[in-house]
N, C-alpha and C positions, 0 to 999 in steps of 0.2 A: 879287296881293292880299296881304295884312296881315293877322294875327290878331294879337291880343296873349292871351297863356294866361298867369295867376296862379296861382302858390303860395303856402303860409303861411298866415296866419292861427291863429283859434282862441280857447282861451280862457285867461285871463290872469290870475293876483293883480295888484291896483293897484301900482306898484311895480316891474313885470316890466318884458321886453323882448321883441318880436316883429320879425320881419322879413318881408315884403312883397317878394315877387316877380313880375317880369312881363319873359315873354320874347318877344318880338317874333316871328313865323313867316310864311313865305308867299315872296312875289317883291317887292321894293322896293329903290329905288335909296338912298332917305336917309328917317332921320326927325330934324328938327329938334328937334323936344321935343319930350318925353313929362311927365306929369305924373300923381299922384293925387291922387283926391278922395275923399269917406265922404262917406256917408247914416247918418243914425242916425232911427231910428221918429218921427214924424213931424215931422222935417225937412226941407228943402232940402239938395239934394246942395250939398257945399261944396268948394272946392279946399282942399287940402291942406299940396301942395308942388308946383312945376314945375320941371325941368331943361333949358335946352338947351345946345349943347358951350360949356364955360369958365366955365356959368355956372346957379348956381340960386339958389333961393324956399322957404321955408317960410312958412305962414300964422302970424300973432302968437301963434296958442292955442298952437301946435305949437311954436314956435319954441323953443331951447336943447335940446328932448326925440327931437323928430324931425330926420329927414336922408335927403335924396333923395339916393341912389347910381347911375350910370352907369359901366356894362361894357359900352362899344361892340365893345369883341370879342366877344363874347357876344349883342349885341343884346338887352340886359338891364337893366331898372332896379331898383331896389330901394326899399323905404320901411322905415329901419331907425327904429325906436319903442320908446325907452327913457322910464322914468321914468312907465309908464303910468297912464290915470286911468279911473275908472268913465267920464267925461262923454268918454271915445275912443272908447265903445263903438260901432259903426257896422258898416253894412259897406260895404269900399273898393275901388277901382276906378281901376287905371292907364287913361290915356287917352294917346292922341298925334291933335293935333287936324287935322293936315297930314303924309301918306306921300306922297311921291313914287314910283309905279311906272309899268312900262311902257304905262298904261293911263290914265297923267293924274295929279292928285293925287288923293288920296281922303284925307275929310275926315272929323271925329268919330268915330276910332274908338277903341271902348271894350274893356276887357278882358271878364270873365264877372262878375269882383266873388267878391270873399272878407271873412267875416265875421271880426270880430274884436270879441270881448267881456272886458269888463274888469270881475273881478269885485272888490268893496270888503272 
């Protein structure tokens, strides 16, 4: 089985920088990509960024500010978030939607989620 466990988070001046951790734990052969999403108070959970090997996505809001990182030695991603804005404020959540273990693939899995607020 697969956990994903996040660090980081917290609370920010507009303008700052935070970084977003999520480390993969358990028994599994591969994960293709991993990605995150935010929820911000009464929103729709939204993608963020997604990464698989060689290759990633940043959503348009994010985009030039944020940057999805992979440390497959580590079995680690990252969401490094510079240039921060109150409307970041959320809280986020690595996913990887397909692990391959020795028990089939297992699908949707999410981390626990960490907050992150951005104050003006």
């Amino acid at each position: 089985q697969v956990q994903l466990v996040q660090s980081g988070g917290g609370l920010v001046q507009a303008g700052g920088s935070l970084r977003l951790s999520c480390v993969a734990t358990g028994s599994f052969f591969s994960i293709n990509e991993m990605s995150w999403y935010r929820q911000a108070p009464g929103k729709q959970r939204e993608l963020v960024a997604q990464s698989t090997i060689g290759d990633s996505n940043v959503a348009a809001s994010v985009k030039g500010r944020f940057a999805i990182i992979r440390d497959d030695a580590k079995n680690t991603v990252f969401l490094q978030m510079n240039s921060l804005k109150p409307e970041d404020t959320a809280v986020y959540y690595c996913n990887a939607p397909r692990v391959g273990t020795n028990r089939g693939v297992k699908f949707d899995n999410w981390g626990q989620g960490t907050q992150v607020t951005v104050s003006s």
